[in-house]
C-alpha positions in Angstrom: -51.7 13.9 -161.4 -50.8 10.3 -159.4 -48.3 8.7 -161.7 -48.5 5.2 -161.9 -44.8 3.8 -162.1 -45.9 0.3 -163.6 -48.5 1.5 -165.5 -46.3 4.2 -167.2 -43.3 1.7 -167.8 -45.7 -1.2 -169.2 -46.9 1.4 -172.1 -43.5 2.7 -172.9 -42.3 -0.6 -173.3 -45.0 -1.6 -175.5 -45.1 1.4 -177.4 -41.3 2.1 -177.9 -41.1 -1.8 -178.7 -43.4 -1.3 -182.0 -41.7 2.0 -183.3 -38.5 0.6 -182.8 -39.5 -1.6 -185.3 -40.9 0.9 -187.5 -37.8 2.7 -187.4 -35.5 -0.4 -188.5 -38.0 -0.7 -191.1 -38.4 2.9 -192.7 -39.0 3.2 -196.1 -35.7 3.8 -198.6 -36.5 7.4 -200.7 -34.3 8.1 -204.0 -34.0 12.5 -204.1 -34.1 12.4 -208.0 -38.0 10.8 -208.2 -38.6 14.4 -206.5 -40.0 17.3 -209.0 -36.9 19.5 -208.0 -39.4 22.9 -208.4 -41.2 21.5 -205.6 -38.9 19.8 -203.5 -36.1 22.0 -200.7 -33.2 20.4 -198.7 -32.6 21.9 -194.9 -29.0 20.9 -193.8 -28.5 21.6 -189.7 -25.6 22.3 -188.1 -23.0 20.1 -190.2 -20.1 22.3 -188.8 -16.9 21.6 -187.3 -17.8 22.3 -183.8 -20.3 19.2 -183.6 -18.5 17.3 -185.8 -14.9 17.4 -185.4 -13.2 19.8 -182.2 -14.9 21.5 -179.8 -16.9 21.2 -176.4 -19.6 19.5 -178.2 -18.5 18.0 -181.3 -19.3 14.3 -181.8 -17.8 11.4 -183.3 -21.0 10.1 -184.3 -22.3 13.2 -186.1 -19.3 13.3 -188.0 -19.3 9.9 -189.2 -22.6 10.9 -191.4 -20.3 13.2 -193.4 -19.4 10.8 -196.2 -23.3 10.0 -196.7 -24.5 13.1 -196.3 -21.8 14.5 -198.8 -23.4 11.8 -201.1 -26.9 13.1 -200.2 -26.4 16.7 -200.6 -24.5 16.6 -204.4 -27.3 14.3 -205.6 -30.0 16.7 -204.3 -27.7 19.5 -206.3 -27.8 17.5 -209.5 -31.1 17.1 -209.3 -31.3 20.8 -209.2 -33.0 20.9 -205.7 -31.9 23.6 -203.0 -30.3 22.8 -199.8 -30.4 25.4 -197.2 -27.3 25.2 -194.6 -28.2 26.6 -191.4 -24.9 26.7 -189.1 -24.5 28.2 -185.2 -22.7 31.7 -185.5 -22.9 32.8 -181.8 -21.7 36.1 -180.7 -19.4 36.0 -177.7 -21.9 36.8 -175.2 -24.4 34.5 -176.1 -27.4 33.8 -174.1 -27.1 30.1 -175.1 -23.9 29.7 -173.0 -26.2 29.9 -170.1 -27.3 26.4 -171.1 -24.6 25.1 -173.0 -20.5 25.4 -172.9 -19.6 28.0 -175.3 -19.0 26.6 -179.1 -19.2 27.5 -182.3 -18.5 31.4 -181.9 -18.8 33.2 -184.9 -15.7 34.2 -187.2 -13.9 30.8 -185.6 -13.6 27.7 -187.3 -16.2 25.7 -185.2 -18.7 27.6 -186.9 -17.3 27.1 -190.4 -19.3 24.5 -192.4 -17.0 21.2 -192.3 -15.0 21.0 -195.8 -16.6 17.4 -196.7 -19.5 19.3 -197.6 -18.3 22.4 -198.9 -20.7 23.5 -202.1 -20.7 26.9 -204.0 -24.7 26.2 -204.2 -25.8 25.8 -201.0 -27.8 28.4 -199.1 -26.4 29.3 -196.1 -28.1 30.9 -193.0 -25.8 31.3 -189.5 -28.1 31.2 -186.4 -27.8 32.2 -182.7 -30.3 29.6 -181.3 -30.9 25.7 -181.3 -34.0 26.8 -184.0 -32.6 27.7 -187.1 -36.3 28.9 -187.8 -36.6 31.4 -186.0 -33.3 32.7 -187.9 -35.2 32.6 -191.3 -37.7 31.1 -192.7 -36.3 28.4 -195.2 -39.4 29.2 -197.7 -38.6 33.0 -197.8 -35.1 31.4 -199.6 -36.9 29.9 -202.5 -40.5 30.0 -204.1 -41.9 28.6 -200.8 -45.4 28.4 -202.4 -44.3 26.5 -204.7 -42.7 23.7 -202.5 -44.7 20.2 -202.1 -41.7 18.4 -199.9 -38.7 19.2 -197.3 -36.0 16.8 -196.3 -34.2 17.6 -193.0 -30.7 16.4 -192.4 -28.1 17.2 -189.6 -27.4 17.3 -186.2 -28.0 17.1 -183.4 -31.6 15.1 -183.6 -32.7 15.6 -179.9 -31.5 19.8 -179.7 -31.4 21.4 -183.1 -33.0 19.0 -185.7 -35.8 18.8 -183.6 -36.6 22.1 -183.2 -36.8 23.1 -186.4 -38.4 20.0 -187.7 -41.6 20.6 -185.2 -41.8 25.0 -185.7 -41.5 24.1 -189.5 -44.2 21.8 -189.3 -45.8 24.0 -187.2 -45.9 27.3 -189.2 -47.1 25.2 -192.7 -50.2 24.3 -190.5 -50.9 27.7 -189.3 -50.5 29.0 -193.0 -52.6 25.5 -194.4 -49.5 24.9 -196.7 -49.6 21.9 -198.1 -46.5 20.5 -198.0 -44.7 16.9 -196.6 -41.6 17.4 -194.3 -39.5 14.2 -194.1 -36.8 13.4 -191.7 -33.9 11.1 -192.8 -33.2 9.0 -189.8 -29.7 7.9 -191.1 -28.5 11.7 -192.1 -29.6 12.2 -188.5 -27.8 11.7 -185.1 -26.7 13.1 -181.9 -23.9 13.2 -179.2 -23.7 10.3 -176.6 -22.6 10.8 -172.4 -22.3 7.9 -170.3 -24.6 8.2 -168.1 -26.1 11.8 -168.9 -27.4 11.6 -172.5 -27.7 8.3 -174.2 -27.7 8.8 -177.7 -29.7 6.2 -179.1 -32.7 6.5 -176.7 -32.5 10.6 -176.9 -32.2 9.8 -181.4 -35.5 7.4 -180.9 -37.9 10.1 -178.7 -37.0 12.7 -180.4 -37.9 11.1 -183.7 -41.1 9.6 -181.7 -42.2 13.3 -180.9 -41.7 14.8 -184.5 -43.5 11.7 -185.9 -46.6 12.1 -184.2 -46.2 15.8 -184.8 -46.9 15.1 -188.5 -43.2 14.5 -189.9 -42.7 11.4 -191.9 -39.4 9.7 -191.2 -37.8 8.1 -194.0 -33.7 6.4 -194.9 -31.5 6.4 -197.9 
């Protein structure tokens, strides 16, 4: 395929102009007006290693901590389960081919950051960017009983957006019915002049899960 330059920029402009919009715009949710029986909580990668030392911890990630501790002990009051995935790489890991080598498991870059420390949460470690493919969230609850899932966590661009679309995904292919709602403001990734700009990776990342079927919603 010829690419057409002006053509190409003209529509992205135009089409990342509206969901910009949409996006400062997103409809506020309350957890509590959920039926907690059919309603799970999927925390990703809220560790020290992306949120407070490490090769790829992030200033920005770890600034959500305070809301998302909010977040996470109203969704326990409410009685709703929250599933913690958290990177536990062995030494040797295959992802070190692609990225510098963080959050080994047994260290504390791997540990859960203390902010958001609960006896109640679920927690599943996981040697790739999909937490997924790790376990099935569902096979940690009644799955078939579950009408709603709220993703939180980081990094939106890397980790929150694979899950998000092979969750998706794999309640198509088993004609679940069942909403999966990303919270755009208990999301975020890592920002390098130059490299990765956070805001634009944050926006098509969220672009692609939206029009994968994921409804993005704020608190």
């Amino acid at each position: 395929m010829q690419l057409d330059q002006t053509h190409i920029l003209g529509q992205l402009t135009l089409t990342m102009s509206q969901f910009i919009e949409e996006l400062n715009t997103l409809d506020k949710i309350n957890i509590n007006d959920y039926n907690s029986n059919e309603t799970l909580v999927v925390m990703i990668d809220m560790i020290n290693g992306f949120c407070k030392f490490g090769p790829l911890s992030s200033d920005f990630v770890n600034q959500m901590v305070p809301s998302m501790a909010k977040f996470i002990d109203n969704s326990i009051a409410a009685n709703i389960p929250i599933v913690s995935y958290r990177d536990a790489h062995p030494e040797d890991a295959k992802e070190f081919n692609f990225f510098p080598p963080h959050c080994v498991a047994g260290t504390d870059e791997s540990n859960l950051v203390d902010e958001l420390v609960r006896p109640e949460l679920i927690d599943v470690t996981k040697n790739s960017t999909n937490g997924f493919l790790a376990k099935n969230p569902l096979e940690l609850v009644e799955g078939e009983k579950i009408k709603q899932i709220f993703i939180i966590g980081c990094v939106t661009d890397i980790c929150v957006r694979d899950f998000t679309a092979t969750m998706i995904k794999y309640l198509q292919h088993v004609n679940q019915v069942c909403d999966v709602y990303l919270v755009e403001n208990l999301v975020d990734t890592f920002h390098i002049e130059g490299i990765h700009d956070r805001q634009v990776e944050h926006m098509l990342a969220l672009y692609q899960l939206k029009n994968s079927g994921v409804k993005l919603v704020r608190v």
